[in-house]
N, C-alpha and C positions, 0 to 999 in steps of 0.2 A: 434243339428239340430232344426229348426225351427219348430212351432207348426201345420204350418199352411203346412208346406211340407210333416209331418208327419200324417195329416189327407187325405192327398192326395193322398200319399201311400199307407196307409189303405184301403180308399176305393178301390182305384185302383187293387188291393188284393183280395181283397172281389167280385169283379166284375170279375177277372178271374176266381178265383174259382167256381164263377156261372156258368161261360162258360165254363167251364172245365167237370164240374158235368153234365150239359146238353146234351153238347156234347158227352161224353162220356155216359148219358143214351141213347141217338137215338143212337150212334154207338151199343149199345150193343143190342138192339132191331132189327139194321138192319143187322147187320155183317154178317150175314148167307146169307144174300140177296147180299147185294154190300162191298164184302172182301176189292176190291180194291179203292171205294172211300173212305170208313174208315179208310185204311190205309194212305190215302192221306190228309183227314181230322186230323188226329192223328199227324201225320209226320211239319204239316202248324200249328198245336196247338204247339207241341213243340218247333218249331221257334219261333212261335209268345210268347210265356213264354221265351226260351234263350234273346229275343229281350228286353221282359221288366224286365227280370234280372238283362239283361247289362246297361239299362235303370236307373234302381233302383242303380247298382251298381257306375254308373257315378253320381247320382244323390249324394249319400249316400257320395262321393271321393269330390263333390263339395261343397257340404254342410259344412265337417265336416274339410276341408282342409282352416287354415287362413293364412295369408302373416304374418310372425312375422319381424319385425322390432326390428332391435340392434341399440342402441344409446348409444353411446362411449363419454365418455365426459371426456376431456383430463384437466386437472386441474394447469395452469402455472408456475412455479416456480419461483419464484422473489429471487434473489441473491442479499444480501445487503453487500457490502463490507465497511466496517466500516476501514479508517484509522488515526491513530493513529500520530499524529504527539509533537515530545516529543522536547520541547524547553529547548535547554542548555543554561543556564547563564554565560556568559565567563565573568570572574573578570578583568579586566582592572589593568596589572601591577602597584605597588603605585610607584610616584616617590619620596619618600622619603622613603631609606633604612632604618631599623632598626640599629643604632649605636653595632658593634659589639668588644665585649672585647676578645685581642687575651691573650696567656698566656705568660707573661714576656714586654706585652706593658705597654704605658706611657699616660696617657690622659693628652696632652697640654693644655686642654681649646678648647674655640670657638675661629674659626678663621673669618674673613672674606674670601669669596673667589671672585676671579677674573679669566678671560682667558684669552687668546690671541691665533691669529691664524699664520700663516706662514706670514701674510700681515702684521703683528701688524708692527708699526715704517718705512712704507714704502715699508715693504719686506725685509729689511736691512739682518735680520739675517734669516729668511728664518727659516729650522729644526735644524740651530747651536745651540748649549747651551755652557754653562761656563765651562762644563766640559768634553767636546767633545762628548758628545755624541748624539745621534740622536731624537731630539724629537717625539716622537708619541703620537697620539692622544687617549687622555683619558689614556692616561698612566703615563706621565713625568708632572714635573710641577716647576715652579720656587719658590725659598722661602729664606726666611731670614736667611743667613747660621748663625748668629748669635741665633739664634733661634732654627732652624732645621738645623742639619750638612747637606752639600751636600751627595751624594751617599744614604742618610736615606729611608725606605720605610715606610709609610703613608700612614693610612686609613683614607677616607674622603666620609662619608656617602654611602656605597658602595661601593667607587672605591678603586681601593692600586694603589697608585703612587708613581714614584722614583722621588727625589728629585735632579735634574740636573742641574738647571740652576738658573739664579737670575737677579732679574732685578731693575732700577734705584726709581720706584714706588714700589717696592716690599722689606713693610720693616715691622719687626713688627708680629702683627699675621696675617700674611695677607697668601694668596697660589692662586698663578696666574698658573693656569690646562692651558694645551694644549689643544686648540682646532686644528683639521686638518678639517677647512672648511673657511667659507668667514664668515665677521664680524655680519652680520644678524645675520647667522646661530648659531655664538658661541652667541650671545644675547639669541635669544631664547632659545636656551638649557640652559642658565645659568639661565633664569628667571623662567623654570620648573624646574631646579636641584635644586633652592634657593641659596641666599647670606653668610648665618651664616651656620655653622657646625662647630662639635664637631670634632677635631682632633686627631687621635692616630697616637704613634711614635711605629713602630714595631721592 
C-alpha cells in the first residue's frame, strides 16, 4: 500500500474516533433528556463508520489488488535435415578379356582377327557357311581348316566360337568372327575388340 494512502487513513481514523468520543460524551450527558435524538445520532454514527469501513475496505481491495501480466514466449524449432547423398563408382566393363586356360585345351598362338557380316561379298552368301550351318553372330567364325579343323570350338578373348565356315582371304592364323550387323558397325566393334589375340582350341 502506498505511503502516502496509508497516512490518510490514519488520520482519517483518528478523526472518527474524535467524533465518536464526543459524540458519544454529549450523548451520555443528554440521554436522560433526548432518548430519541441520541438514538438517532448513534444509529447516523454507525452508517457513517459502516460508510468509511466500506470506504477503507474498497480502498485497501484497490490498493493492494495489481493486474499481473503472463508473457509466454514460445521458442521456434529449426529442423535441419541433413542429406546424404552417396555416389556409386560404376566400373566401366574392360574390353579386353583376360585369356582364359580351359583344361585339355591347345594354345595356337596369336592370330590375327577379321569379320564379316551377312553383306560381306555383295550379300552372296548371306548366313550360309561351308558346312551348313547357320551363321550367328559372335558366335561362328570362318578359319583355316588347315589350321583349325572345321566343327572345332575356340576361344578368342572372351568369345567361344565354332568353327563353320572358310573363306578365300582366310588363310593362315587368320579367324574371320561373324558379325550380324552392317559394315560400319562390324568395324567398330572390331576396332574395340582389337586385331591380335591369343587363340585356344578347346
Amino acid at each position: 500500500m502506498d505511503s502516502k494512502k496509508i497516512e490518510t487513513l490514519i488520520v482519517t481514523m483518528v478523526v472518527l474516533l474524535i467524533l465518536i468520543a464526543g459524540v458519544l460524551g454529549i450523548n451520555y450527558k443528554q440521554s436522560k433528556i433526548a432518548e430519541p435524538t441520541t438514538a438517532a445520532t448513534a444509529t447516523t454514527l454507525l452508517t457513517t463508520t459502516e460508510k468509511l469501513t466500506t470506504t477503507t475496505t474498497e480502498l485497501e481491495t484497490t490498493t493492494t489488488t495489481k493486474p499481473t501480466t503472463t508473457t509466454t514466449t514460445t521458442k521456434p524449432t529449426t529442423t535441419t535435415t541433413t542429406t546424404i547423398v552417396a555416389e556409386v563408382a560404376v566400373k566401366a566393363p574392360s574390353t579386353s578379356a583376360k585369356e582364359t586356360t580351359y583344361e585339355g585345351s591347345k594354345n595356337l598362338g596369336t592370330f590375327r582377327i577379321t569379320c564379316y557380316t551377312p553383306y560381306s561379298d555383295g550379300g552372296v552368301w548371306g548366313y550360309q557357311t561351308a558346312t551348313g550351318a547357320r551363321s550367328t553372330h559372335l558366335q561362328t567364325c570362318a578359319v583355316d581348316p588347315s589350321v583349325i579343323p572345321l566343327g572345332s570350338t575356340i576361344y578368342v578373348n572372351g568369345l567361344t566360337l565354332k568353327a563353320v565356315d572358310v573363306g578365300g582371304a582366310v588363310k593362315g592364323n587368320k579367324i574371320d568372327i561373324f558379325f550380324d550387323g552392317t559394315s560400319s558397325e562390324a568395324r567398330a566393334w572390331l576396332d574395340e575388340f582389337g586385331e591380335y589375340h591369343t587363340v585356344t582350341i578347346l
